[in-house]
C-alpha positions in Angstrom: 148.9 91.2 78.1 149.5 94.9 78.0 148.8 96.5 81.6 147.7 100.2 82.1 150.8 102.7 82.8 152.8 101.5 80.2 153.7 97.9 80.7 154.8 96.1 77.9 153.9 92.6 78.5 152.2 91.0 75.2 150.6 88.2 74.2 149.5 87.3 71.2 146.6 84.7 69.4 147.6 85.4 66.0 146.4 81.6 64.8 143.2 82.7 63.4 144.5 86.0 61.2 144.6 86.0 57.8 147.6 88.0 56.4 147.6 91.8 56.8 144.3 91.7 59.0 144.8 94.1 62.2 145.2 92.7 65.1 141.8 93.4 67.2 142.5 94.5 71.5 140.6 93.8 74.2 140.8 95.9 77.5 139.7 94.9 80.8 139.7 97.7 83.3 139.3 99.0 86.3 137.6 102.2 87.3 137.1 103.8 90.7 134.2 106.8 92.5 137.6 108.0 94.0 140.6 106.9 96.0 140.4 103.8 97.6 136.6 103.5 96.4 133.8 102.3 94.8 135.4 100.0 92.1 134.0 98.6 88.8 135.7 95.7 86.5 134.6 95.9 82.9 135.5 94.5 79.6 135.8 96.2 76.2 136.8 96.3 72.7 137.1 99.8 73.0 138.6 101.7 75.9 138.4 104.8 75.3 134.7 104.7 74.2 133.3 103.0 76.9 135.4 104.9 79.5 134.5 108.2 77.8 130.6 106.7 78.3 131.2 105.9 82.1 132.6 109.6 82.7 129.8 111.1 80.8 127.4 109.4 82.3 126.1 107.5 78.9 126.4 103.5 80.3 123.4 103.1 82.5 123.8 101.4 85.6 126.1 100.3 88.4 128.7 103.2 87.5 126.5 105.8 86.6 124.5 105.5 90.0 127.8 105.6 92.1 129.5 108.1 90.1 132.4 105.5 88.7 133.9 107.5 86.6 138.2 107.3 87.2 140.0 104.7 85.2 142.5 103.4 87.4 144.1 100.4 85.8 143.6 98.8 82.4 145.0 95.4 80.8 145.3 95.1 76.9 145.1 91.6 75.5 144.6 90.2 71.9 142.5 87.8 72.6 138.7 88.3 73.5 138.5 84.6 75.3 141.7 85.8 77.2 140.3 89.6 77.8 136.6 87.6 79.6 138.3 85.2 81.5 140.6 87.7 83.4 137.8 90.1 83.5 136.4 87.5 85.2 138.8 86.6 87.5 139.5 89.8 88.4 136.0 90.5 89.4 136.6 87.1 91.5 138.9 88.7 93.6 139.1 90.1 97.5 139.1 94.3 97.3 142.4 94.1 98.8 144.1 92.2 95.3 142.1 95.1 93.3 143.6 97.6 95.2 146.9 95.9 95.1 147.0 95.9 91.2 145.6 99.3 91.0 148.4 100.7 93.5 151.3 99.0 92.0 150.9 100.3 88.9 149.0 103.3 89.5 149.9 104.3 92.6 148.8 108.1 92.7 145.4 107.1 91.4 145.6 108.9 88.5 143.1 108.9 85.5 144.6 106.8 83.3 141.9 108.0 80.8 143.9 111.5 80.4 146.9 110.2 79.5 145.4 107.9 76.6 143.6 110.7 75.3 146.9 112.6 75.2 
């Protein structure tokens, strides 16, 4: 698992490639109205789409109508099954764990979204 701001901690499902095939990411992520928050826990296959369609106000809904639009933390995994469950589980979790992921590896809040845009 791969965690936003640069963390290089990997897993990898390889079992049901076939030679050569590119291995497919999932992201689950975490966005936020502003410091400290409104916070959103998604799932995608695509982060920088669906984050681009958060900020732009293109994904109906829940984020659009509380104007969720930072991405504060993000987790990269190779495995969909792996990518739900912890999307899941983090969306399981007290506010006070969410904030505690977002602040240890993100601690200024900053759009993470920037920086993978380059």
């Amino acid at each position: 698992m791969k965690i936003g701001m640069g963390t290089k901690n990997t897993f990898h499902t390889d079992e049901s490639r076939y030679p050569g095939e590119p291995l497919k990411q999932y992201y689950v992520y975490i966005l936020a109205s502003k410091r400290n928050g409104t916070l959103y826990v998604g799932f995608t296959e695509d982060l920088l789409g669906r984050v681009f369609q958060h900020r732009n106000g293109l994904a109906e809904g829940f984020t659009n109508r509380y104007g969720i639009k930072t991405l504060v933390y993000y987790e990269q995994a190779d495995s969909k099954e792996g990518a739900l469950l912890r999307e899941k589980q983090i969306k399981e979790w007290h506010r006070n764990w969410k904030l505690e992921i977002i602040e240890k590896s993100n601690p200024e809040w900053k759009d993470l979204y920037d920086d993978l845009i380059g």
